[in-house]
N, C-alpha and C positions, 0 to 999 in steps of 0.2 A: 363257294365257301370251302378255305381246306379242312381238309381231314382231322379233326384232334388228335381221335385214336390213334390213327395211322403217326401222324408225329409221334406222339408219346412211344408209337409200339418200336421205330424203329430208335430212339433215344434210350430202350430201354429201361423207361419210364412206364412199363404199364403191368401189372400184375396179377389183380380181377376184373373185371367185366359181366356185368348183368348179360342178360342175350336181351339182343333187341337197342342196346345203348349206340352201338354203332350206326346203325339205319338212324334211332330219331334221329341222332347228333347233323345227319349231312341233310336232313328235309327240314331241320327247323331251327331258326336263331335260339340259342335253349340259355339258361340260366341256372347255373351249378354254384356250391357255396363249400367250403373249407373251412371246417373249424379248427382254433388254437385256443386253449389254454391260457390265460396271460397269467401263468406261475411265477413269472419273472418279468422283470422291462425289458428286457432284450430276447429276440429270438435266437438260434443259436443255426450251425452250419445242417445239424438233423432234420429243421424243419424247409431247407433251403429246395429240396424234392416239392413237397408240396404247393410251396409259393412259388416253383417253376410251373407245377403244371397249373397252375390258375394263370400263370404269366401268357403260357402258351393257347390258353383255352382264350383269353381275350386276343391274341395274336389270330385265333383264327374266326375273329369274328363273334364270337360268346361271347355273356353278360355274367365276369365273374364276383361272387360275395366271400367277404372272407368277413365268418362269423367268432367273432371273439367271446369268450364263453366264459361271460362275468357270471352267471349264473354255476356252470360246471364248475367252475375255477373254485367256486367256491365247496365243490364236494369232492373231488376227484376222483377222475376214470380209473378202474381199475387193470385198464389194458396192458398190456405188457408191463406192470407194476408186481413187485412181489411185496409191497405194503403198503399202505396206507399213507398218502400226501396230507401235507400239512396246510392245515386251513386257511387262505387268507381274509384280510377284513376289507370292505366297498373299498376303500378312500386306497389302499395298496394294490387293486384291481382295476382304479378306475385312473390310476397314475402307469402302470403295465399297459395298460389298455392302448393309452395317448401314444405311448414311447413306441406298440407293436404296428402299431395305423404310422405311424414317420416312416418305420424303416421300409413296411409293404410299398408304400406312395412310390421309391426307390423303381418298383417291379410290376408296380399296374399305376394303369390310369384311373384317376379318381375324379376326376376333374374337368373332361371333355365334355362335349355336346353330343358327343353320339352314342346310341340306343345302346350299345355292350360297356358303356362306363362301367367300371370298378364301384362296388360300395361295400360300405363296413356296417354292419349290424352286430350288436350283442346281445345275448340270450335273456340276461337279466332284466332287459326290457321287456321283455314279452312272459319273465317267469316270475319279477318280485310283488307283483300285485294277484298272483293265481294260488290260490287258497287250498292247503292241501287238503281238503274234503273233496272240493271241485277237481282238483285232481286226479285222484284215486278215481272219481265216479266216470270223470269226461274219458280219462287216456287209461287210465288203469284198468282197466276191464276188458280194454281191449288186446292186450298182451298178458298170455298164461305164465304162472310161474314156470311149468315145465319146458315152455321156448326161451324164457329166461336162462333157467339151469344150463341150458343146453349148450351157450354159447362157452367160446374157449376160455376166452379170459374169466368169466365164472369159476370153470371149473378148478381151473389152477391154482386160482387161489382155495378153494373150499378142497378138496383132495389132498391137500399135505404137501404138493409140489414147490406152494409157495410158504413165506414165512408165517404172514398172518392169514386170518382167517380174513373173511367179506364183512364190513359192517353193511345195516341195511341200509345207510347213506350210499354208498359207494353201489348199492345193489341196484341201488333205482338211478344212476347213473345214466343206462343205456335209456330206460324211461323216457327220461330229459332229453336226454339225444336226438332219440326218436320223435321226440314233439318238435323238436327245433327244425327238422325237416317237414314236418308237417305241419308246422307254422305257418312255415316259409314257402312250402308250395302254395297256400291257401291264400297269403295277403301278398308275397312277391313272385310268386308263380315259378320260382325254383323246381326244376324237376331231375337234377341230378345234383347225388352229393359225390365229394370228392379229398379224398384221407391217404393216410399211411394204411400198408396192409393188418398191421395188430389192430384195425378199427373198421375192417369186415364186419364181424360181430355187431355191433353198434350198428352201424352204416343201415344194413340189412332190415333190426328192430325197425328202421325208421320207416323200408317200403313198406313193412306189411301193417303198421302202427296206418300208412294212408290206406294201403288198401281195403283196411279191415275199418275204417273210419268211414270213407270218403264211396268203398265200393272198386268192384275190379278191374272198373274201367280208366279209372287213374292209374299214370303213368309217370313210373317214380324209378330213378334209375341209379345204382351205384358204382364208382369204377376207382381201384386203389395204385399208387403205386406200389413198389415193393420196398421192403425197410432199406435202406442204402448201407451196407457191410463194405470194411475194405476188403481186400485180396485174400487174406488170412483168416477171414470170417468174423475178425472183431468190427467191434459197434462202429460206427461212423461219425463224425466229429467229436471222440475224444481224444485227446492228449493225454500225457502223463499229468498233467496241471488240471485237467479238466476239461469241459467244453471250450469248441471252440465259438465264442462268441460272436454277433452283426454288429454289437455295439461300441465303436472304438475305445471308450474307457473300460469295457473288458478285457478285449482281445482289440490290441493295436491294430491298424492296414497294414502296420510289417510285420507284426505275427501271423497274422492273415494270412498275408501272402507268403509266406515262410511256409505254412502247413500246404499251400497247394503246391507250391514248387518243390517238395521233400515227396510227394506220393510216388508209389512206385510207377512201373512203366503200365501194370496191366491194370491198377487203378486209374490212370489216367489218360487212358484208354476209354474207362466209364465215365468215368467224369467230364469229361469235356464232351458230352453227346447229353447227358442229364441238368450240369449250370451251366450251359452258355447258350446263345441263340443263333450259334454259328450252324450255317446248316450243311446237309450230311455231304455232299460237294468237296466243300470245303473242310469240315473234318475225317473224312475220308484221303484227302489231299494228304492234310498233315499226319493222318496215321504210318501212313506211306514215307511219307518224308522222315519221320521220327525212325520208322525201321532202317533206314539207310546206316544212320547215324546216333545208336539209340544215346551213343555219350553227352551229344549235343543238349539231351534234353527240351525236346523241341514241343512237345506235347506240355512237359510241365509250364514250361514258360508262360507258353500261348493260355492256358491253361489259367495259371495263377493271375495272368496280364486280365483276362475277359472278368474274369468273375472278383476281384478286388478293385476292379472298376464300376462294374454293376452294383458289389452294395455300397462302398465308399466312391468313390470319382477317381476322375484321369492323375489328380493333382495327388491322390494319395498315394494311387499306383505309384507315380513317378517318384514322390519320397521314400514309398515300401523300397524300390530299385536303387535309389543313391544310398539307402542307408544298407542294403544288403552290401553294394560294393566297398563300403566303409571297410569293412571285414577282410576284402580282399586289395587293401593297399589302392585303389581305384580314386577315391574319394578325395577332396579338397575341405579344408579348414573353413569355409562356408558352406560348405554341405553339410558338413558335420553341425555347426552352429543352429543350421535352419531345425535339425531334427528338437521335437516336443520331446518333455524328460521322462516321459512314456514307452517312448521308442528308442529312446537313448538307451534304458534300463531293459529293453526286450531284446537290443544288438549284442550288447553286453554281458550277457546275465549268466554267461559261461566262463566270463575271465576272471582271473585274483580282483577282489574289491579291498579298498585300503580306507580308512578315515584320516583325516588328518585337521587337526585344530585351527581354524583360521588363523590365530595370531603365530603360526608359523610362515606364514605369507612375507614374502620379499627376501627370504632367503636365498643362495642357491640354488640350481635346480639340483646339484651335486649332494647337499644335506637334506634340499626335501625328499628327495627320490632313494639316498641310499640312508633312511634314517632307518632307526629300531624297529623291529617287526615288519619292514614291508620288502619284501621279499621281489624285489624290480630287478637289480643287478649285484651279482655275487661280493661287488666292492667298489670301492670309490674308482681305483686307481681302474677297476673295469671298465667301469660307464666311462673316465675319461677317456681309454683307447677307443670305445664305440662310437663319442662325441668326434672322434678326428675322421674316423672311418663314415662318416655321415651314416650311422646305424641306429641313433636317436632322433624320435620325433616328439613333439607336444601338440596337443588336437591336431593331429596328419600336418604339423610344419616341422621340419628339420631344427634339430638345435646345433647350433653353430658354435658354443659357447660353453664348457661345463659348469662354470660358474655366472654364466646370465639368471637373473632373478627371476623368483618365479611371484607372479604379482595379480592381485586380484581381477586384473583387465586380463588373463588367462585364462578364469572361468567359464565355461558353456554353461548354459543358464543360470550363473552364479552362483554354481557350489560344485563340477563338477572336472577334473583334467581327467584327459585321455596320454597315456604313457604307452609309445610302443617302443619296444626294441627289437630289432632286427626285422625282418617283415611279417612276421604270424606272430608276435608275442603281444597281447595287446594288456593294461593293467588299469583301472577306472576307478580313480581318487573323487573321492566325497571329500570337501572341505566344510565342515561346521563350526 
């Protein structure tokens, strides 16, 4: 059986460790579970660490769960939070829930015959029928308020460090937590759980909630990654826009791959040892190769190529690629065609935008292009010397003509030209 730890430790993927987690892990097929949240219907690139190490835990022969926490979801952890999440209702958790099990299916097997299949459990099965009397008596007693206090995210919040104060929803948080693991050892025989390192705290409530239940001879085991920061110590998967999203109607495959092929050299460095499955061999190769040549960018590429393949497919990769070269003069007027008005709007979305009224359609391209307000070419009699200099294009085809019509079979998805002049000037007319 390989090694889990040993992968994660040298991936850089490993953070705490129980003592004693390393030994079970190589003398027994074990079963570990990760929980998420389903705050949203899409996961986002932060939680991308965690679904690796479950990826790699069934890679090495484990039986991984990843527990969606219809129940949590509905109170929110207060870990590395400085306020208070926003409530959801069943039917908005249980529509999350469906969308966060597609994208996982992506990274584990769910669906095999053999003994380490993948499975999806949610919390609120096992929490919306437990009576909070029967609670308090069964689980609550056996965790003192003072181990509570004690933990960090607690404190942080109740000390002034954060904005608000704990409500006692949010208090009994780790609680729940802690049963979820002791659930789950009891009826699925899970004996490791498996988090981001802000969920130490939690994690931990959960061994000693068995030990002190079950007795000291139950063996319950924790191991975290660490939070994933870029190079400059900011969060990891934000943009300026926001998260970066798994879900293509959030975040495109070419915005996708955009963020990975833009990291610096010593993020991508980490990165390609924490989301890909390439092993150290072979990214030790290309570490090598990349310092030869760091302009090549040879790290980014391989980089953005593996992991926009894993959560989209090979077919998005290769559109993320022909729509990046759009940009660089590269591209043909069926490439351009083929892109969704998604990724049209994610290539674009740094050059002049123009409107223009459909019933201006069949005009010149000379009057549509050098009309009032749109700012393409300094004058008529300009664009006509750039028309002879073959320096004008329409969706990436040369215009040959200044006065060829411009007509609504010109459209990309029917509302949209693409206007360059000269090679890096590019200008993206909406017709309405």
């Amino acid at each position: 059986m390989k090694n889990f730890v040993e992968e994660l430790r040298w991936r850089g993927m490993l953070a705490q460790i129980m003592p004693g987690t390393e030994e079970y892990l190589q003398k027994n097929l074990t079963s570990a579970y990760l929980g998420t949240d389903p705050t949203a219907d899409s996961l986002h690139i932060g939680h991308l660490c965690g679904i690796m190490m479950l990826r790699h835990f069934q890679r090495c022969g484990h039986k991984p769960y990843l527990l969606v926490g219809g129940a949590t979801g509905m109170i929110g952890d207060p870990s590395g939070k400085s306020q208070e999440r926003n409530l959801l209702d069943s039917d908005t958790l249980y529509h999350n829930q469906e969308a966060i099990k597609k994208q996982v299916a992506r990274f584990l097997d769910f669906d095999g015959t053999e003994p380490n299949k993948a499975e999806l459990v949610n919390n609120y099965d096992w929490m919306k029928d437990y009576k909070f009397l029967d609670f308090v008596r069964d689980i609550g007693k056996h965790i003192t308020v003072n181990y509570m206090m004690a933990k960090e995210s607690v404190q942080q919040r109740l000390n002034g460090t954060a904005r608000d104060g704990l409500s006692f929803t949010e208090f009994t948080y780790q609680l729940i937590q802690g049963y979820d693991f002791l659930y789950q050892y009891q009826h699925y025989g899970v004996r490791l759980q498996l988090g981001g390192n802000d969920q130490w705290g939690n994690m931990t409530t959960g061994t000693e909630l068995i030990r002190r239940t079950l007795g000291n001879d139950a063996q319950a085991f924790c191991l975290t990654c660490p939070l994933i920061t870029k190079a400059d110590g900011k969060k990891f998967g934000k943009t300026e826009s926001g998260n970066v999203w798994l879900d293509r109607n959030r975040t495109t495959p070419y915005a996708f791959y955009q963020f990975w092929l833009n990291v610096t050299d010593a993020d991508a460095e980490r990165y390609i040892k924490i989301f890909t499955d390439l092993d150290q061999e072979t990214i030790n190769g290309l570490i090598e190769e990349h310092k030869q040549d760091p302009g090549r960018r040879i790290l980014q590429h391989r980089l953005a190529d593996e992991v926009t393949t894993l959560v989209h497919s090979k077919e998005d990769l290769d559109m993320a690629i022909a729509a990046s070269n759009i940009l660089f003069g590269k591209a043909t007027k069926d490439q351009l065609a083929k892109l969704d008005e998604a990724t049209l709007n994610d290539v674009f979305k740094d050059v002049p935008h123009y409107d223009l009224p459909k019933d201006q359609l069949g005009q010149p391209a000379v009057e549509v292009f050098c009309r009032e307000g749109f700012n393409i070419f300094p004058s008529k009699s300009e664009m006509r010397k750039l028309v002879k200099g073959n320096g004008v294009s329409l969706n990436k085809e040369k215009i040959t003509a200044f006065d060829r019509p411009v007509t609504a079979e010109d459209l990309i998805d029917g509302k949209y030209l693409l206007v360059q002049r000269g090679k890096k000037n590019y200008y993206l007319i909406t017709v309405k």
